[in-house]
N, C-alpha and C positions, 0 to 999 in steps of 0.2 A: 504494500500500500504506500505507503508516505517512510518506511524506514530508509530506504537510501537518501532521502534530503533531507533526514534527521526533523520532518516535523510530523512524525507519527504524534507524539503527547502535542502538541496545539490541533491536532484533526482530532485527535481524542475530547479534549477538553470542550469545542464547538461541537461534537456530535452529543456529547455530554448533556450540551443547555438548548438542544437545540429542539424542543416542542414534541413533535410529530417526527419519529423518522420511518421511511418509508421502502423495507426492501422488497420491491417487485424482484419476481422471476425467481424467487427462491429456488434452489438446489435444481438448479439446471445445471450444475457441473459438479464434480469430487470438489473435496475441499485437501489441501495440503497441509500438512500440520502447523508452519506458520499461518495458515488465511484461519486457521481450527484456534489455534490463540488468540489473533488477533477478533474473530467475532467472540468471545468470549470475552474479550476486554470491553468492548462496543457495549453489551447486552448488557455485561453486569455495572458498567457505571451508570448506565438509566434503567434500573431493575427498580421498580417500584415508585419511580419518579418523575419519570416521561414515558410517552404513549413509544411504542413500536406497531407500526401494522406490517406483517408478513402477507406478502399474495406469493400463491405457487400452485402449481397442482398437484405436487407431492403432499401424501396422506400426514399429518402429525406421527402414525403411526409408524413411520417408514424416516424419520429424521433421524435415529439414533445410526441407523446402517449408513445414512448419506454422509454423517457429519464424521463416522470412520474410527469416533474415541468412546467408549464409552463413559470415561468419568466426565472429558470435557461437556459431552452430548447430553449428560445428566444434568452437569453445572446450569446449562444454555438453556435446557427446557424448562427445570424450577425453577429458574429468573423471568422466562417468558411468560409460564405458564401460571404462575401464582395468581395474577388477577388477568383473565382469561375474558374478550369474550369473542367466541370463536364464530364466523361466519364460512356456513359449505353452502354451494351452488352446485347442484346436481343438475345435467343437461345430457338427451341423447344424443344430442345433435353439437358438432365443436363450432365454436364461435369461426375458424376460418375455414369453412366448408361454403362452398359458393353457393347464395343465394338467387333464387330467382326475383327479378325483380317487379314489385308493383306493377300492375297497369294502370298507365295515368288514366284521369279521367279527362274527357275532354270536356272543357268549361267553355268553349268556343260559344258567343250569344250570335246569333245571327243579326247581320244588322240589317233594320230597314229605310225606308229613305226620311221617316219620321225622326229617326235615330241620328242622320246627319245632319248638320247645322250649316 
């Protein structure tokens, strides 16, 4: 992340106070045991004090396998999960499956010669 320009702790400190933080795309890839410490530091300095929202499609149930540590994975879910509240979205159908579109409706008025000025 930010360790080779040596401002990992000032990126720490702003994700720290920072309100709302927001990771889409969750566990779309392995985690490497530095990025496995480094989110553990993130999570537990706003554990109880700032909001996190997580989006992914990976299950809660399936995060201790992706995140690769078991103590880490422990640490990350009892920080996240203490005050919980969890929204799922069940759908047959994936949101980038092409849709058919609408048919417009035609609003055409006809005009007649009363109509022109």
């Amino acid at each position: 992340m930010h360790h080779g320009a040596g401002t990992f702790g000032k990126w720490l400190i702003q994700l720290a106070k920072t309100d709302v933080l927001i990771l889409d795309d969750w566990a779309l890839a392995p985690l490497d045991a530095s990025t496995r410490a480094d989110l553990l530091e993130v999570i537990d300095d706003r554990a109880a004090t700032r909001g996190t929202i997580i989006c992914g499609q990976l299950p809660v149930e399936h995060w201790h396998s992706w995140i690769g540590d078991v103590t880490i994975a422990d640490a990350i879910l009892d920080r996240l999960l203490q005050r919980t509240h969890r929204i799922i979205f069940k759908s047959q159908e994936s949101m980038r499956s092409p849709r058919t579109k609408p048919q417009a409706i035609n609003k055409t008025k006809a005009v007649t010669g009363a109509d022109v000025a």
